[in-house]
C-alpha positions in Angstrom: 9.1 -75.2 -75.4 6.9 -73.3 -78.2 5.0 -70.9 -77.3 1.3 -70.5 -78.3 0.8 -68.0 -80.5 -2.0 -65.6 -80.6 -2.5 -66.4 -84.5 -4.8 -68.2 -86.2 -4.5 -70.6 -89.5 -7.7 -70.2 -91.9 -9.0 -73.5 -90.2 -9.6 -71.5 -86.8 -12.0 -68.9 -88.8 -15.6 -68.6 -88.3 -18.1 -68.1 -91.4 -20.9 -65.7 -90.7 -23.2 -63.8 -92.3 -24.3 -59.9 -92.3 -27.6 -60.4 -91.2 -28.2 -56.8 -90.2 -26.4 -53.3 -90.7 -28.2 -50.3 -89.6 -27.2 -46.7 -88.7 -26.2 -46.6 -85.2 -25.0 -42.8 -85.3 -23.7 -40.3 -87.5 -20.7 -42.3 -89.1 -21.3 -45.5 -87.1 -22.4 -48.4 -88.6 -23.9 -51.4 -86.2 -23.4 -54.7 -87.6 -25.1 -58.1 -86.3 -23.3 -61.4 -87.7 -24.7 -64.8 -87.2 -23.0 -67.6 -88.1 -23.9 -69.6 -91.4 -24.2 -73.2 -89.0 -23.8 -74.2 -85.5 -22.8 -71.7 -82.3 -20.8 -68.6 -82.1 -17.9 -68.9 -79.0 -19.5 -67.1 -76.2 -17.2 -63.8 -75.9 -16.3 -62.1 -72.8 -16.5 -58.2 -72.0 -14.1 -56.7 -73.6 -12.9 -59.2 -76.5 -12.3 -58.7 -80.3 -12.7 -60.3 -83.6 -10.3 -60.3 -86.8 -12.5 -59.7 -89.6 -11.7 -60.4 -92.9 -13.4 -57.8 -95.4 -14.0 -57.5 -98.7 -11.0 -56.5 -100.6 -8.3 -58.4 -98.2 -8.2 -56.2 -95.4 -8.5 -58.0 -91.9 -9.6 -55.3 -89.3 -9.7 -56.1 -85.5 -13.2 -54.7 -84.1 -14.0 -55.1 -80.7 -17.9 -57.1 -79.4 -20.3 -55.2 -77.9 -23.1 -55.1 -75.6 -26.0 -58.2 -76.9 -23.1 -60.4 -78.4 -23.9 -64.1 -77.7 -23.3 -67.6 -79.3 -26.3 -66.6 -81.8 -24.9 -63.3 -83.0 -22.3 -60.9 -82.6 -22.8 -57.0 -82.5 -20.2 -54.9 -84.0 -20.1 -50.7 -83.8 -17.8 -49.6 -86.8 -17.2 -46.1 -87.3 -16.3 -44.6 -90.8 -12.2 -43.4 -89.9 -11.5 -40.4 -91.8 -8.1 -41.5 -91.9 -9.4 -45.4 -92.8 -6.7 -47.7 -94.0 -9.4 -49.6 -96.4 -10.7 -51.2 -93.5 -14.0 -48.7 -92.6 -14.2 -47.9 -95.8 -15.2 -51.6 -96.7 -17.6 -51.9 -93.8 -19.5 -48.8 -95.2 -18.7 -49.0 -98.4 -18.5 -52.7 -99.7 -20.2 -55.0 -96.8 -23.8 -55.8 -97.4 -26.3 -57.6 -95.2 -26.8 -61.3 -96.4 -23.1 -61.7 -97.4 -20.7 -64.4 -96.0 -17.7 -63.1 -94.5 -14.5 -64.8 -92.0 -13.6 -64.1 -88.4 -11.5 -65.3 -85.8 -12.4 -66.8 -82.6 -13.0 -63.8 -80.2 -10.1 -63.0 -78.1 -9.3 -60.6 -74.9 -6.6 -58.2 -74.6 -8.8 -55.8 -72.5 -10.6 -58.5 -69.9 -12.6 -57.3 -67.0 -10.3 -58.4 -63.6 -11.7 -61.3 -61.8 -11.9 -59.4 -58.5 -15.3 -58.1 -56.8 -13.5 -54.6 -56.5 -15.4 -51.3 -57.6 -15.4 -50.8 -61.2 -15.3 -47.3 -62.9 -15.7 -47.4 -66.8 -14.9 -44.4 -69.1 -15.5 -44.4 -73.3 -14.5 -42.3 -75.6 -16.4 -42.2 -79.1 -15.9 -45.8 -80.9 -14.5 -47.0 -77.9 -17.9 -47.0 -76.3 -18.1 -50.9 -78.2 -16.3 -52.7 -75.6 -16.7 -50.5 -72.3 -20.5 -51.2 -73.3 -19.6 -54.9 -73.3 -17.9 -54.4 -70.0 -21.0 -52.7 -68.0 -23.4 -55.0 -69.8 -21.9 -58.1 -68.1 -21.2 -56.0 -64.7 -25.2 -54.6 -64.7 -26.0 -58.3 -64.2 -23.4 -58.8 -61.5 -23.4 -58.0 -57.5 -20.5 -55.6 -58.4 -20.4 -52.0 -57.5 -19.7 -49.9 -61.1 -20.4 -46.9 -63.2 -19.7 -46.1 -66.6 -19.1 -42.6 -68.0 -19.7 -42.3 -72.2 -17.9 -39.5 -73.7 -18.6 -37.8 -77.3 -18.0 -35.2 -79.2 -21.8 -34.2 -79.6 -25.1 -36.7 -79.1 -25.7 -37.0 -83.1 -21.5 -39.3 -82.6 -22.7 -40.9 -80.2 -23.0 -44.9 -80.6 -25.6 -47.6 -78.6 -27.1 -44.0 -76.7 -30.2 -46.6 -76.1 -27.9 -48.9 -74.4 -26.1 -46.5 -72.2 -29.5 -44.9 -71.3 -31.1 -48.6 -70.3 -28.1 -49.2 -68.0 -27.9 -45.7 -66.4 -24.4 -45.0 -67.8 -23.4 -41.1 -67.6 -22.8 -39.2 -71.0 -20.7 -35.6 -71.6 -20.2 -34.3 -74.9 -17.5 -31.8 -75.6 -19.6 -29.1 -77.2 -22.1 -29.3 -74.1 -19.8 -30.0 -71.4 -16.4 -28.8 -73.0 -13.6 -31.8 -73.0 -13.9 -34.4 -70.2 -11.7 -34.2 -67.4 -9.9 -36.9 -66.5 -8.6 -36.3 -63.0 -12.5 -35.4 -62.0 -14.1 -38.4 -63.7 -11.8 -40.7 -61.5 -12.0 -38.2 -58.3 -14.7 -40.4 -56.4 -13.3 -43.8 -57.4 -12.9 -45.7 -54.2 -8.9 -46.7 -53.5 -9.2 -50.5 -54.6 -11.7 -49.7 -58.0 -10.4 -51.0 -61.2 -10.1 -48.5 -64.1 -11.2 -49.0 -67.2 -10.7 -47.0 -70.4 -11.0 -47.2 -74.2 -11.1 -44.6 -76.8 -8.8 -41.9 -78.8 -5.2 -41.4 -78.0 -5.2 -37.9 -76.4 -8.0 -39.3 -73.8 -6.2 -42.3 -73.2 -3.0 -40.2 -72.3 -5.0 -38.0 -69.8 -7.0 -41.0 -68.1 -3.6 -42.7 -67.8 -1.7 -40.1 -66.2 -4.6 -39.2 -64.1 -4.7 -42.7 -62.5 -0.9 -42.8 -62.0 -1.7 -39.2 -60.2 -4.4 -40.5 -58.2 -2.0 -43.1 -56.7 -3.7 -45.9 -58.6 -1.2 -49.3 -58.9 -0.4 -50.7 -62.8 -2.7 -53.6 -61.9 -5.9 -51.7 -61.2 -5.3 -49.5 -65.0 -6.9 -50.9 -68.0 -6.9 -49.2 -70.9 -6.8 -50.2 -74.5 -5.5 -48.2 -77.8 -6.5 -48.3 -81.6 -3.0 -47.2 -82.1 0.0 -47.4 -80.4 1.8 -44.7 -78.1 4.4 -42.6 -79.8 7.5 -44.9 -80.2 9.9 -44.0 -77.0 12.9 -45.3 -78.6 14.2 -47.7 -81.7 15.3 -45.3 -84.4 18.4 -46.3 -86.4 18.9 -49.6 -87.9 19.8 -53.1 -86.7 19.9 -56.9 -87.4 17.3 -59.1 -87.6 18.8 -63.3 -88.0 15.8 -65.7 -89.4 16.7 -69.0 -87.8 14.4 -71.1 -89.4 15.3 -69.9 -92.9 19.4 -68.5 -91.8 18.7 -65.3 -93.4 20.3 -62.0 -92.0 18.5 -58.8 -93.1 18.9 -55.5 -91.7 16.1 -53.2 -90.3 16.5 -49.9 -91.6 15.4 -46.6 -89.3 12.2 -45.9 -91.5 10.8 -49.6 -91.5 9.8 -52.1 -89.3 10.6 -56.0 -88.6 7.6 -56.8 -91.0 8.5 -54.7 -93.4 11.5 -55.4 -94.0 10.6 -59.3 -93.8 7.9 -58.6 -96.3 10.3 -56.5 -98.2 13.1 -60.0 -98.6 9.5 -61.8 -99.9 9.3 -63.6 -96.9 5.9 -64.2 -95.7 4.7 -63.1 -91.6 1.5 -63.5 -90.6 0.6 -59.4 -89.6 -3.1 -57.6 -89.6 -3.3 -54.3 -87.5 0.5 -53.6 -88.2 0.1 -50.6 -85.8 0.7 -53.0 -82.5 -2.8 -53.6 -80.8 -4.0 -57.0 -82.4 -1.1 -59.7 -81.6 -1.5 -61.6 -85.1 2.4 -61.2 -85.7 3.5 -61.9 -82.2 7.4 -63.8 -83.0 9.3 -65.2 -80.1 12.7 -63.9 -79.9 15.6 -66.3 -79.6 18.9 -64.2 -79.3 18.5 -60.6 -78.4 16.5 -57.7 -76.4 13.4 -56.1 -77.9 12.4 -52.2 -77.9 8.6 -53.0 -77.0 6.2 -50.8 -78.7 3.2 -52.6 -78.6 -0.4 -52.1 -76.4 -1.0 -55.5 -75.6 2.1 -57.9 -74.6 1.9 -58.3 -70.7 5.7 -58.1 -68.9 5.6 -61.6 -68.1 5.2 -62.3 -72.3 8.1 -59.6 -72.8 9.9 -60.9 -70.6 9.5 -64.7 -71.9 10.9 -63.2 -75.3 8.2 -62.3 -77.2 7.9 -59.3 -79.7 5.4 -57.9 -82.1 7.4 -57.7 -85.2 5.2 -55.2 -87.0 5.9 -51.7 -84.3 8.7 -53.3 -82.0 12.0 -52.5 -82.4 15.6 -53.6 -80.9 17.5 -52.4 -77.9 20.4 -54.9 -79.4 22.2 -54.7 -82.6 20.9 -58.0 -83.7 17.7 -60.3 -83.0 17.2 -63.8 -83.7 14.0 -64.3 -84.2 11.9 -68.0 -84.7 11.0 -67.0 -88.6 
């Protein structure tokens, strides 16, 4: 049986137009997008949008807080190590111009339970965590949300956070946020939520694990991927669709070296956090090095070409 893929062919993207972009914070731009006719897909909490920018580049950026089926509300911050995709945001995009997205999808879902929820942001990441206690301030459900920044002037939606009581720290007041004491007086059975910069991430991970929290009840979700744990030195990749054999050198990935042969892969983050290149393997074990595959998708055979790796000296992919 195919598998559905977590692509989308230019007939599943949404026109909208910039109707708004205003200053949000120091580097952040907030963008408000309403579609050119008919309804918007309602999003849930925590969801994302491809967008396609000027120049080519199709960045994923996560829905925040006031996102509906009229508009969506994007917070993009200017990376100082942007990839063009920032740079066009704040550089290129306009209000009144017409612009593609996909369909919102969820790699970073609130859980369906009635459980406690604790929420932690770090800088950007504050976009969907926002989403997250936007949805859960209308809700029976017991939850608190903790916004972290380096100083108030970085800190995006501060009206937001201040209209739903959310807690705020900032490094050069409160020095860097610890982890283990954010999550100290989280009640056994709370979910854990957390999104922001790697290093933060890391800690709020391990923390959890050291607070005896189970897998199940730790969310996270990256802008980049972890360090790779394993996957250097080549191996074979076999194209059954086309019956081409190409080999993966150390320094490149699947999708390079697909790309590389002229063979065309659908791909967009190429860093392992957006899904658009998900492949389904046929013959062969992956190294997984992607953020968003469940094991239950791993373990159906599926792979993220663009970071993933082998664990066998050849894979037979459905290309």
């Amino acid at each position: 049986m195919k598998l559905e893929a977590k692509t989308f062919e230019m007939s599943d993207l949404i026109d909208v137009r910039v109707k708004t972009m205003t200053w949000e914070a120091e580097g952040i731009l907030r963008l408000l997008l309403a579609p050119v006719s008919g309804a918007l897909p309602a999003p849930e909490p925590g969801a994302h949008v491809d967008v396609h920018l000027p120049g080519g580049a199709v960045r994923q950026y996560s829905l925040t807080a006031g996102s509906n089926a009229q508009s969506y509300v994007l917070g993009v911050l200017r990376e100082k190590a942007s990839r063009g995709g920032s740079k066009a945001v704040h550089d290129a995009l306009r209000p009144g111009q017409v612009i593609a997205i996909s369909r919102p999808r969820n790699t970073f879902a609130l859980d369906g339970t009635t459980a406690p929820a604790l929420l932690i942001s770090g800088g950007i990441g504050v976009t969907p965590i926002l989403a997250m206690a936007d949805a859960l301030s209308r809700s029976d459900r017991d939850w608190s949300m903790t916004a972290c920044a380096r100083s108030r002037d970085v800190l995006g939606f501060a009206d937001e956070l201040a209209a739903l009581g959310a807690s705020t720290r900032f490094d050069a007041e409160d020095g860097m946020p610890d982890m283990a004491a954010l999550i100290a007086d989280a009640a056994p059975d709370a979910h854990l939520y957390c999104c922001g910069p790697t290093p933060m991430l890391d800690a709020f991970e391990a923390a959890a694990q050291d607070a005896g929290f189970p897998p199940e009840q730790i969310h996270l979700e990256r802008f980049a991927p972890a360090k790779p744990k394993a996957g250097a030195g080549e191996f074979i990749v076999e194209l059954a669709r086309t019956g081409e054999t190409l080999v993966v050198p150390a320094d490149k990935s699947i999708l390079e070296t697909i790309h590389d042969a002229g063979i065309d892969a659908k791909n967009s983050c190429r860093v392992g956090v957006c899904g658009t290149c998900e492949t389904q393997i046929i013959e062969g074990e992956a190294d997984h090095q992607d953020m968003i595959l469940t094991d239950e998708e791993r373990a159906e055979g599926r792979m993220l070409i663009c970071c993933s790796r082998a664990k066998t000296g050849t894979l037979v992919l459905d290309l």
